[in-house]
VEXKOL-251541 format. One record per atom (N, C-alpha, C, O): residue in one letter; x, z, y. Coordinates in steps of 0.2 Angstrom, whole numbers, plus 5000, padded with zeros to 4 digits. Example, Ala and Ser with C-alpha at 12.3 -4.5 7.8 and 13.67 -1.06 7.14 Angstrom:
<atoms>
A506650394972
A506250394978
A506650394984
A507150424983
S506450354989
S506850364995
S506450395000
S506750405006
</atoms>
This chain:
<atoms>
X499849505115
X500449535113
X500749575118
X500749555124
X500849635117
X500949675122
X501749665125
X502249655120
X501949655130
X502349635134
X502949685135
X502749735132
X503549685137
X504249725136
X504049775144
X504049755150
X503849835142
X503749895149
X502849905147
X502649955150
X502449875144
X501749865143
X501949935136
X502449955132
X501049955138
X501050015134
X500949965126
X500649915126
X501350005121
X501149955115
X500950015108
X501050075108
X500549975104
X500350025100
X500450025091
X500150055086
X501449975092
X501649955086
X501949985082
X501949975076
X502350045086
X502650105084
X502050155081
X502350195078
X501350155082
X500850205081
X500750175076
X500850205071
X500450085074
X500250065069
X500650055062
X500350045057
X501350065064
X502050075060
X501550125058
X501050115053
X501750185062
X501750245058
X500950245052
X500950265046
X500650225055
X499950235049
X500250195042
X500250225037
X500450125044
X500550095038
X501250125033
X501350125027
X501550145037
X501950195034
X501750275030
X501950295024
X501350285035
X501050365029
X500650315023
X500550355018
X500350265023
X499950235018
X500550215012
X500550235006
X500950185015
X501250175009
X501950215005
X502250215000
X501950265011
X502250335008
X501950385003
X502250414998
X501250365005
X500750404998
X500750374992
X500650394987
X501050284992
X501050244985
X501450254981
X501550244975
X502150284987
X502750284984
X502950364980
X503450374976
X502550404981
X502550484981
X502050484973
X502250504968
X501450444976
X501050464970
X501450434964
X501550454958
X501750354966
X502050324960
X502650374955
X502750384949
X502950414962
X503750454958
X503350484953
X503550474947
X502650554956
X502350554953
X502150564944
X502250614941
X501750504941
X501650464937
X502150454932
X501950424927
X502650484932
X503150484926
X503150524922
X503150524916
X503150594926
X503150674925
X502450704925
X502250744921
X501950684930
X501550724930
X500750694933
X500350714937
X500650644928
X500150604927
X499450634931
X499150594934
X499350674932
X498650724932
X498850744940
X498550794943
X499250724942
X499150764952
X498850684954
X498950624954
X498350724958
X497950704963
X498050694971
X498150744974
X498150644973
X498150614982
X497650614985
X497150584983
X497650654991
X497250654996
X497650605001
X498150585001
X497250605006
X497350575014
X496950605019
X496350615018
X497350645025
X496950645031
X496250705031
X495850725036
X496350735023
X495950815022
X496250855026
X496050855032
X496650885025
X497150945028
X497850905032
X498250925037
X497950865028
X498650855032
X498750765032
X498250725033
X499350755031
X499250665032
X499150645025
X498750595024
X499650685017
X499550665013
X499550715010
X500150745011
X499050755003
X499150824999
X498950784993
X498650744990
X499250824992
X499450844980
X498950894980
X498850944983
X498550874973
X498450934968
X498250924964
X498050864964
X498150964958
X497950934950
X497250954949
X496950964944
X497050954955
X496050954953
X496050934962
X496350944967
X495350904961
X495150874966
X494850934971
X495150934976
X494550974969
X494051044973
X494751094975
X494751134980
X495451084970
X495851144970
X495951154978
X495751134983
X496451204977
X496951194983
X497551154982
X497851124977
X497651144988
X498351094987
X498851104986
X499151134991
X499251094980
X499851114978
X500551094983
X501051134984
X500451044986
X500951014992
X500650984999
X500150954997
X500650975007
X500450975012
X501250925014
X501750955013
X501250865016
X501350825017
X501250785022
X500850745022
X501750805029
X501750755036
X502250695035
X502750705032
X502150655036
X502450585040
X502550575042
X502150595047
X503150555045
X503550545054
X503650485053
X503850465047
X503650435056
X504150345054
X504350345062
X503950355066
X504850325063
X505250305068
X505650235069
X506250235070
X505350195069
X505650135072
X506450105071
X506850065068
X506450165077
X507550185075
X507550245074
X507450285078
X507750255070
X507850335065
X508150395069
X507850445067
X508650395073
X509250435077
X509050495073
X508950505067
X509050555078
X509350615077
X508650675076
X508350685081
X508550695071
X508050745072
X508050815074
X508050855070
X507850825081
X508250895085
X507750955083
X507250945079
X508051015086
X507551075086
X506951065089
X506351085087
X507051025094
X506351035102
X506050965097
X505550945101
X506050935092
X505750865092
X504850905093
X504750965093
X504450835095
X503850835095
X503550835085
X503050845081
X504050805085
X503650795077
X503850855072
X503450865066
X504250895073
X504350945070
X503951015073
X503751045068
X503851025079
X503351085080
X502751035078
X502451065074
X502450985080
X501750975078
X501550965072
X500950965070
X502250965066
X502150965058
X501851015058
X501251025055
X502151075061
X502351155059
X501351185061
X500851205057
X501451165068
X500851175069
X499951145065
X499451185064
X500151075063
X499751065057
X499651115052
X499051135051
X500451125048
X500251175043
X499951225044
X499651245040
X500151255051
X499751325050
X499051315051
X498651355048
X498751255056
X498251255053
X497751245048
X497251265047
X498151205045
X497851205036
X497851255034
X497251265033
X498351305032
X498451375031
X497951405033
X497651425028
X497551415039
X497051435041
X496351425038
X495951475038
X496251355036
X495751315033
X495651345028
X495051365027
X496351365024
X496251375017
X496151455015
X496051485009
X496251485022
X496551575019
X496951575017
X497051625014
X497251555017
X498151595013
X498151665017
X498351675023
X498051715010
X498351775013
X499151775012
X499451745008
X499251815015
X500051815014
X500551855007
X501151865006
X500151865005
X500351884996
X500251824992
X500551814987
X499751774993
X499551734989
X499951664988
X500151634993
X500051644984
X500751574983
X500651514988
X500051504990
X500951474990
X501151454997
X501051374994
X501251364988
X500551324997
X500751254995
X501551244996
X501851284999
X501751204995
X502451164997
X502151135004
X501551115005
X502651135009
X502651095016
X503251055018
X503751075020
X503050995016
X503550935016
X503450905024
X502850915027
X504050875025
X504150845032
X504550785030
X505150795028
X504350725029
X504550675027
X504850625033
X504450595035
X505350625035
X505450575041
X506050515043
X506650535043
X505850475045
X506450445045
X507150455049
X507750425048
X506950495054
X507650535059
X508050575052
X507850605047
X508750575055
X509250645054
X509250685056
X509350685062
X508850755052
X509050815055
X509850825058
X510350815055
X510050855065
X510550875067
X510750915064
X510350965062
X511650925060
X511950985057
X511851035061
X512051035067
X511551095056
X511451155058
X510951165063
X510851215066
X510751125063
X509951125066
X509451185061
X509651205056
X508951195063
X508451225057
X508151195053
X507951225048
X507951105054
X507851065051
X508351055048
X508251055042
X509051045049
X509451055045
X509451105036
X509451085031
X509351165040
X509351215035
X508751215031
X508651255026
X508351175033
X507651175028
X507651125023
X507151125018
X508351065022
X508251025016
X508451065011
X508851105012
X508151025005
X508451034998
X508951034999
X508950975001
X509351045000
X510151024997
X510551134996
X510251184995
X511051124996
X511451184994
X511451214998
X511551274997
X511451185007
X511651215014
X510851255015
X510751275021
X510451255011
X509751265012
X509751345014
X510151375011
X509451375021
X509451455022
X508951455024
X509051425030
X508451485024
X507651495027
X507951565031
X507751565037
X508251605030
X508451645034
X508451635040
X508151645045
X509151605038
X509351565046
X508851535048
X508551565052
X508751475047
X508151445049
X507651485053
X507551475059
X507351515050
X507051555055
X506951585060
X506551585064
X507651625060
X507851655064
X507951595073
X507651605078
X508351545068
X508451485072
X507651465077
X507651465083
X507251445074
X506651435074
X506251485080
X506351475086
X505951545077
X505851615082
X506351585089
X506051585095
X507151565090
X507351585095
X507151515100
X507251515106
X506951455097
X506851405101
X505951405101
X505751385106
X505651425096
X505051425101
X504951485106
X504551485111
X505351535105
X505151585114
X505651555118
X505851605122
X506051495119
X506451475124
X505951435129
X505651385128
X505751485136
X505351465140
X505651395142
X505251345143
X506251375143
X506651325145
X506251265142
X506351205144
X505951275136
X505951215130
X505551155133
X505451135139
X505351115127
X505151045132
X504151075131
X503851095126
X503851045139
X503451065138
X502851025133
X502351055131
X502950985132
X502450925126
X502450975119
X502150945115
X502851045117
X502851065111
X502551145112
X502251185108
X502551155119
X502351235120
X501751245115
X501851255109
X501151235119
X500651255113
X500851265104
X500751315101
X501151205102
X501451225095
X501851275092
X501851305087
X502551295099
X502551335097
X502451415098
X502651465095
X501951395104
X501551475104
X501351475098
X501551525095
X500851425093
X500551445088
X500951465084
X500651495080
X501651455083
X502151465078
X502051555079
X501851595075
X502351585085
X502551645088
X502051695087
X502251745085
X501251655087
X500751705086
X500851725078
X500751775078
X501051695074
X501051735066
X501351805066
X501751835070
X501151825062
X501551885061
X501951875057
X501851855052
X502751905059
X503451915053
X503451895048
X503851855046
X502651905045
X502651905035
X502551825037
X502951775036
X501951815040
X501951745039
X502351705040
X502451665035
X502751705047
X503351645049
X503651655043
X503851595040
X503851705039
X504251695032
X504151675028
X504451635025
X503251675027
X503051635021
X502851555024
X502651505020
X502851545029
X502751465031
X503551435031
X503651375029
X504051475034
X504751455032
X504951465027
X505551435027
X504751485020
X505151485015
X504751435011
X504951425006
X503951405014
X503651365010
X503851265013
X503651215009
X504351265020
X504451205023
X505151165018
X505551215016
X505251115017
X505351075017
X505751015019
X505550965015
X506251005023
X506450955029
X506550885024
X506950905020
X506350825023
X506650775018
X506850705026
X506350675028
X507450715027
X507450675031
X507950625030
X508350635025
X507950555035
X508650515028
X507850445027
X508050385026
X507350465027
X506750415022
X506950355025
X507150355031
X506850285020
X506950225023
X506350215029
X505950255029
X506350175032
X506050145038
X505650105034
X505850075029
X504850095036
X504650035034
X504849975032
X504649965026
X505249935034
X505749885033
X506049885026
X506249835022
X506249955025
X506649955019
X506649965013
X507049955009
X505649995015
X505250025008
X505050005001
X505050044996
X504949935001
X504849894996
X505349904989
X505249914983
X506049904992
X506549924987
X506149954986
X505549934987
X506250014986
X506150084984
X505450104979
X505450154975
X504950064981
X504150054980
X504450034972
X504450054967
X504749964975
X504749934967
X505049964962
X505049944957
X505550004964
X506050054955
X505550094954
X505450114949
X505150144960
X504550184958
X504050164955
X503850214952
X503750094953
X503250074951
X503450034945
X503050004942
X504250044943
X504650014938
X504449924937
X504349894932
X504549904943
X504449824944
X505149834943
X505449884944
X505449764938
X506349774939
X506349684942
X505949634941
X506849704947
X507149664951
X507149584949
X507049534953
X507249584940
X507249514938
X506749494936
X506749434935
X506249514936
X505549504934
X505349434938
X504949444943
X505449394937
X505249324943
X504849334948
X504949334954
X504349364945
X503449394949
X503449454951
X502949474952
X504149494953
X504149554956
X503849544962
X503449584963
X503749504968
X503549494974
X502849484973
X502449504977
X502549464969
X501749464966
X501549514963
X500949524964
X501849544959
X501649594956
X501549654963
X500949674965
X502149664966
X502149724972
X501549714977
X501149754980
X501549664977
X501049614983
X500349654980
X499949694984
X500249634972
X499549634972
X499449724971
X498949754972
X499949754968
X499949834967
X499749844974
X499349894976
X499949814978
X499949844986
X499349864990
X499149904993
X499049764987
X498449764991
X497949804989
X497449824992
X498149824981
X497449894978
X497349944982
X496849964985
X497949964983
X498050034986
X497850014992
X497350024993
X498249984997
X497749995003
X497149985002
X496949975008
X496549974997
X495849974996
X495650034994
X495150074995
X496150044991
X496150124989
X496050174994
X495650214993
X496550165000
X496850195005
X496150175010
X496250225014
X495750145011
X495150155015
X494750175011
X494250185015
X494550185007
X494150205003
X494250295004
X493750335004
X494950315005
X495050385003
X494850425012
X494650485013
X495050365016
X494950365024
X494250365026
X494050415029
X493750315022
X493150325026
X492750365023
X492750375016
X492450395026
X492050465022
X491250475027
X490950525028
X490950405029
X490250395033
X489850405028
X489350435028
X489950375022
X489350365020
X489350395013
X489450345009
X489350465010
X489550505004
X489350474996
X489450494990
X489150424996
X488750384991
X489450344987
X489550334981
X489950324995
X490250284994
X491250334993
X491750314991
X490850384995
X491750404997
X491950424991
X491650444986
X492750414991
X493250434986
X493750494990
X494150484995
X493650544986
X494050584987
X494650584986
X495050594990
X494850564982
X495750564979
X495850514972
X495450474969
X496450514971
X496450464967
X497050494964
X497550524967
X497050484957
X497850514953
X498350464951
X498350404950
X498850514950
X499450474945
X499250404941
X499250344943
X499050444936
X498750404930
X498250364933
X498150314930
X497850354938
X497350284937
X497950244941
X497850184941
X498450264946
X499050234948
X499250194941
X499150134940
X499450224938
X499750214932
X499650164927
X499950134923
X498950174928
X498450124924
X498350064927
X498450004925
X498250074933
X498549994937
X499049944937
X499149884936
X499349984937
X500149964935
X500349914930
X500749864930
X500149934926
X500049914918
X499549884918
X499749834914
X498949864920
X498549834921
X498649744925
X498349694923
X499249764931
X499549694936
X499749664932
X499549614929
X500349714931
X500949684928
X500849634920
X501149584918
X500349664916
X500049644910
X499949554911
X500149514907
X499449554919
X499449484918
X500049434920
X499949374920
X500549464922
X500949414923
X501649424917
X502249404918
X501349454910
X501849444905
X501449394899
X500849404898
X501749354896
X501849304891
X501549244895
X501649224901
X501049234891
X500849164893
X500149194899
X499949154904
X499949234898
X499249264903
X499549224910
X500149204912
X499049214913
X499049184921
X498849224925
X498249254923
X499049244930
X498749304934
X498149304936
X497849254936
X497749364938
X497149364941
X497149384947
X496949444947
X497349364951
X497549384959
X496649414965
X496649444970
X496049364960
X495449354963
X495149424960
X495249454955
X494649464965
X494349514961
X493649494964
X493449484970
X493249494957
X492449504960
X492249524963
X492449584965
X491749494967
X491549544975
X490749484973
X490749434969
X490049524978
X489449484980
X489749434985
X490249434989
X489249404983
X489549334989
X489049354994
X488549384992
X489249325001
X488849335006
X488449265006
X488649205005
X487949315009
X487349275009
X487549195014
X487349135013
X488049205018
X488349135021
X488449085016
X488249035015
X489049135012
X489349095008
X489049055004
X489349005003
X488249094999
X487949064995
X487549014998
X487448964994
X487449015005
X486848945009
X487348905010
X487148845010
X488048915009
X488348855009
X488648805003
X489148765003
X488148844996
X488348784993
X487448764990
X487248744985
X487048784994
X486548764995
X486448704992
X485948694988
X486848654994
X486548574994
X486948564989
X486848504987
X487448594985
X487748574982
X487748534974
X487148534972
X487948494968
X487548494965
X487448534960
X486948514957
X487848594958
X488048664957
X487248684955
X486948694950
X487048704964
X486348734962
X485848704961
X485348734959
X485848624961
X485348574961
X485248574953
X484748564950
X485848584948
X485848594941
X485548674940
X485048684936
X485648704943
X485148784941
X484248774941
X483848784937
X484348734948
X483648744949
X483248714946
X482648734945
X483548634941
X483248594937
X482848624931
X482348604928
X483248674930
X483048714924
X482648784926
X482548814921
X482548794932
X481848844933
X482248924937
X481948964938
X483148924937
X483248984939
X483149004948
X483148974953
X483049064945
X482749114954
X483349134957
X483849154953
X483549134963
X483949144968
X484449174965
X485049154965
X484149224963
X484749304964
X485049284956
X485549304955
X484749244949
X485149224944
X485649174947
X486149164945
X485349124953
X485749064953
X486649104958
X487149074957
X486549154961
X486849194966
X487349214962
X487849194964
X487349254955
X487649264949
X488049204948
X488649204950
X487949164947
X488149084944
X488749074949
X489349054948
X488449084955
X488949064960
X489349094961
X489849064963
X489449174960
X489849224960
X490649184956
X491249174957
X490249174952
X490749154943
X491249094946
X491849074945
X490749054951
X491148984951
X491448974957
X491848924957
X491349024963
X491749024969
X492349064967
X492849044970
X492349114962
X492849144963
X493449114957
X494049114958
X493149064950
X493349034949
X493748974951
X494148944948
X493548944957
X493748894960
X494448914964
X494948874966
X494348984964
X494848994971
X495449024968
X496049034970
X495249044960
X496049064957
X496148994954
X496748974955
X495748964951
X496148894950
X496648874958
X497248884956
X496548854963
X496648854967
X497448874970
X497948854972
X497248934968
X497949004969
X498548974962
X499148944962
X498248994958
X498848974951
X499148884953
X499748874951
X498948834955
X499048764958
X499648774963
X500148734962
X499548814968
X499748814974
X500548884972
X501048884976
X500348924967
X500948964967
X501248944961
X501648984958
X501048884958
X501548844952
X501448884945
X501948874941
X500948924944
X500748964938
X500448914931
X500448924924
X500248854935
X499848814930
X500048754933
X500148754939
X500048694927
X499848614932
X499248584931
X498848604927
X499248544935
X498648504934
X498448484928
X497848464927
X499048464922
X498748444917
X498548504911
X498248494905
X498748544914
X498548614909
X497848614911
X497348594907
X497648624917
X497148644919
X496548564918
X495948564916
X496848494919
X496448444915
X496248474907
X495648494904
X496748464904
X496748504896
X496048564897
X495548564893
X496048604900
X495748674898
X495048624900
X494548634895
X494848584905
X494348574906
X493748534901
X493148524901
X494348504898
X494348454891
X494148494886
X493648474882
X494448554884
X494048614881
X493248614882
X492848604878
X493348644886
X492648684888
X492248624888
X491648634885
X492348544891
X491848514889
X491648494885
X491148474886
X492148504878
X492048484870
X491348544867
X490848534864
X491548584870
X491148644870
X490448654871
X490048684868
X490448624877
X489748614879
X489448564877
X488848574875
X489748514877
X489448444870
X489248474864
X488748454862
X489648504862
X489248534855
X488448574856
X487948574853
X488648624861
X488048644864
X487448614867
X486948644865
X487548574869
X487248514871
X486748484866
X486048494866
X487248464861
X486848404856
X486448444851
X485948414848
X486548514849
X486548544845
X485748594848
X485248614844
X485748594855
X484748614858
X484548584859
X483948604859
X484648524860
X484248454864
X484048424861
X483548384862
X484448424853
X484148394848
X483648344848
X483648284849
X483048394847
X482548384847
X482048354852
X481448354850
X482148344857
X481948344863
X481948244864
X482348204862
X481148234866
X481048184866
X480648154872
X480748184877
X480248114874
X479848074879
X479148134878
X478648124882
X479148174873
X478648204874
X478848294876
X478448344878
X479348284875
X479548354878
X479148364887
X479148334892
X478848424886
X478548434893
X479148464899
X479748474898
X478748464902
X479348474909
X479748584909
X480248614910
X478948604906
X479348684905
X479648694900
X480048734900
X479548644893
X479848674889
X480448624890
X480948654887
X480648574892
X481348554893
X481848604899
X482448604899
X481448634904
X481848694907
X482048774900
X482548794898
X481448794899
X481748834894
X482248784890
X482748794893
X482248744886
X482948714884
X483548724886
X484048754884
X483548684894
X483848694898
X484248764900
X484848754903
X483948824899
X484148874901
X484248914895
X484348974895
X484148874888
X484548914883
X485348844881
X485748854876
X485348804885
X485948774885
X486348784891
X486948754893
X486048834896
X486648864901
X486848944897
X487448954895
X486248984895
X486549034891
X487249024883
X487549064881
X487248994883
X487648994875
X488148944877
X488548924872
X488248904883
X488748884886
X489148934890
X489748924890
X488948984894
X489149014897
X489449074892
X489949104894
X489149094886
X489349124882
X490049104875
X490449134872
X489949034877
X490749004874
X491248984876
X491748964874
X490948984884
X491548994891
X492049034893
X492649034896
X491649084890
X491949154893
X492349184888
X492649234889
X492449144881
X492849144877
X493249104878
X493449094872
X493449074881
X494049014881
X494449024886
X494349014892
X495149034883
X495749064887
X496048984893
X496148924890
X496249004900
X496448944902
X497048914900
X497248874903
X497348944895
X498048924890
X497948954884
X497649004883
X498248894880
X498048944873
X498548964872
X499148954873
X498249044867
X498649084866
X498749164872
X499049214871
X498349134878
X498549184882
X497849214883
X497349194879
X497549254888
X496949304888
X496749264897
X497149244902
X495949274897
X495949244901
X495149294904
X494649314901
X495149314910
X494449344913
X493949294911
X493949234912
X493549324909
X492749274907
X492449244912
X491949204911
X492749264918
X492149224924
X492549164926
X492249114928
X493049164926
X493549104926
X493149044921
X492948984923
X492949064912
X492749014909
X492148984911
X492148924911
X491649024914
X490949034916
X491248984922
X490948924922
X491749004926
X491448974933
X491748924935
X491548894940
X492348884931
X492448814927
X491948754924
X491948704926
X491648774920
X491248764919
X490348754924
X489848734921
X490348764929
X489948744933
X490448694940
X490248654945
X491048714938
X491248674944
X491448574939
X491648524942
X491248594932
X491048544928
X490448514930
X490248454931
X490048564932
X489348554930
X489148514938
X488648484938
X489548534944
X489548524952
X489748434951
X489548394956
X490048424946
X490448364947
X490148314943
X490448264942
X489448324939
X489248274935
X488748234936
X488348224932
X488848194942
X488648134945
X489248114947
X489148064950
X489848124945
X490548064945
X490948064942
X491448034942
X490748134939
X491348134930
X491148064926
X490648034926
X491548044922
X491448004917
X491248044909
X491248024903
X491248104911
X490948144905
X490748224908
X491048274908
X489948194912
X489448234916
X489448304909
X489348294903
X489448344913
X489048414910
X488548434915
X488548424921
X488048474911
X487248504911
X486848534908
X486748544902
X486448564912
X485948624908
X485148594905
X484848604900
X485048534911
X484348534909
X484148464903
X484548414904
X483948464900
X484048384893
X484048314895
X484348274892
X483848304903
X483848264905
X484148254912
X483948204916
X484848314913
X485048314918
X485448254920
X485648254926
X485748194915
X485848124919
X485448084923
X485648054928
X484848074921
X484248054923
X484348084930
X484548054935
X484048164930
X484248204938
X484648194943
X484448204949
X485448194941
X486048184944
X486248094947
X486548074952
X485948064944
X485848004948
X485147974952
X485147924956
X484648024952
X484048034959
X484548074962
X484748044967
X484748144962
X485348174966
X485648124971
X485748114977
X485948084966
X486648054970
X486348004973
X486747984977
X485747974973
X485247924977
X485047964983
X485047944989
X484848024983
X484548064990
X485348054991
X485448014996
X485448064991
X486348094994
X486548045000
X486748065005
X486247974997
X486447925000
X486147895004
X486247845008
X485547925002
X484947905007
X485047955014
X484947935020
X485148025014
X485048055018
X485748045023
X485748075028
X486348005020
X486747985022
X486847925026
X487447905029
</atoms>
């Protein structure tokens, strides 16, 4: 932890997480009106608008966040190296100077000073690009000025007349913005979370963490297979509606999102009895890998909904009671047949059409009735049935004579112990 006089880098990492989450709030306002504009990150400027990915950008969008907000002067550092940004963007893009101008927004948490030319650059009615310019031309040739902005405002001086008009009639000053700290309001009537919604802080929480996944996704650009260029309104929009869904009526949240498991993760339920039921019935690594996907990630939202009071333990007894009934029918219904003369492969094939059509009537069973439930939840419930039947009193299994197995199991267990 960086010490009081030590160089620190909390005000920089502020500022990042602030332009990330200034893009969630912009794209969200967005999304009401105008579905189809697209967000970049970190292309041309900190964050740009447009309604085609290849277009030009309809808006060029710098960030400032300031810690303590105070005074936004003529000489600031953040105000010529905005300026400067834009024009180099402007550059990238050609704009000639006949041709329509992105919008150049300055989003900051300082007060522009009255009668400032940041002043005279907001929206409001006091709005004069005239002035402003004027203003502007007479502080960047002020040799006097501070020297950390010279360069930018050379670059400003070098334009020609037509230009500085047309980059000063295309800026923007939006200053006044909340501080990090304060953002969340504001986030959440943008993303139409209301206040009373119980799960407002879960909902914003999980809208959050998408978008920052979003938000390196839009950042890393190494490997082109993988990169995302922009991202719109409407798949915002669609998310939205997509959180929020699960935390109305009876639905239980899905906070867990599918991912491969790493190969750590899978060696560590190696011994488990989980895999020891796959393998009795003949499945290879990369099917049993699959299995596991379903049952780790189902273990840890059961887990999640426990711990943030979504479910009780007797609901989730109840659901378990379900899915067992379930597979008892499954059960009795392939194995039928199956006797002292059943051979050892065709009791694995049995075996592995009594995980198939278990797992198929799993993934149809909501973990409340009544309400909608992800399929890998039913799937992966069900193997942590299946983990525990060497001391359930009503074992569940894949293979015909997986009791007989699960008590040799539970004999190694105790031998190796």
């Amino acid at each position: 932890m960086a010490q009081a006089g030590s160089h620190s880098a909390a005000g920089q990492m502020t500022g990042y997480l602030y332009q990330c989450e200034l893009a969630l709030l912009e794209l969200a306002e967005r999304s009401w009106q105008d579905p189809a504009a697209e967000l970049r990150m970190e292309v041309l400027d900190d964050i740009e608008f447009l309604h085609d990915a290849g277009a030009t950008p309809a808006e060029l969008l710098q960030s400032k966040h300031r810690i303590e907000a105070g005074s936004l002067s003529e000489t600031s550092k953040d105000v010529w190296r905005s300026i400067a940004s834009w024009i180099d963007a402007l550059e990238k893009l050609g704009k000639p100077v006949t041709e329509s101008m992105p919008l150049l927004r300055l989003v900051t948490t300082q007060v522009a000073a009255e009668g400032s030319f940041p002043y005279l650059l907001r929206n409001t009615p006091q709005r004069d690009t005239g002035l402003a310019l004027a203003r502007m031309e007479e502080v960047a040739a002020d040799a006097d000025g501070p020297s950390g902005t010279a360069g930018d405002r050379t670059k400003f001086l070098g334009l020609t007349p037509a230009r500085r008009l047309r980059l000063v009639e295309a800026m923007v000053v939006c200053d006044g913005a909340p501080v990090m700290s304060d953002l969340d309001p504001k986030l959440a009537r943008a993303l139409g979370i209301r206040p009373t919604n119980e799960h407002a802080d879960a909902i914003l929480d999980q809208i959050k963490g998408w978008w920052y996944r979003v938000a390196v996704q839009l950042l890393e650009r190494k490997d082109p297979n993988r990169m995302r260029t922009s991202v719109s309104a409407q798949e915002l929009a669609t998310r939205i509606e997509e959180i929020k869904d699960h935390y109305t009526g009876l639905n239980l949240p899905i906070t867990e999102e599918l991912r491969r498991l790493t190969e750590a993760e899978i060696a560590a339920y190696a011994d488990r009895l989980v895999v020891a039921q796959m393998r009795w019935i003949g499945l290879k690594d990369r099917t049993i890998s699959t299995h596991l996907r379903d049952y780790h990630h189902a273990r840890t939202q059961r887990s999640e909904w426990l711990r943030t009071f979504k479910i009780t333990e007797a609901e989730l007894d109840q659901y378990d009671r379900r899915l067992w009934n379930e597979w008892d029918h499954v059960f009795a219904d392939l194995t039928d047949a199956v006797d002292d003369d059943t051979s050892d492969v065709e009791a694995q094939s049995i075996g592995k059409d009594v995980l198939k059509e278990t797992m198929r009537v799993a993934a149809d069973m909501p973990a409340r009735r009544g309400s909608a439930t992800e399929s890998w939840i039913g799937r992966g419930t069900m193997h942590s049935l299946a983990d525990r039947a060497d001391t359930d009193a009503d074992p569940v299994g894949w293979h015909p004579r997986f009791d007989e197995l699960c008590r040799s199991h539970a004999c190694d267990d105790e031998q190796e112990q």
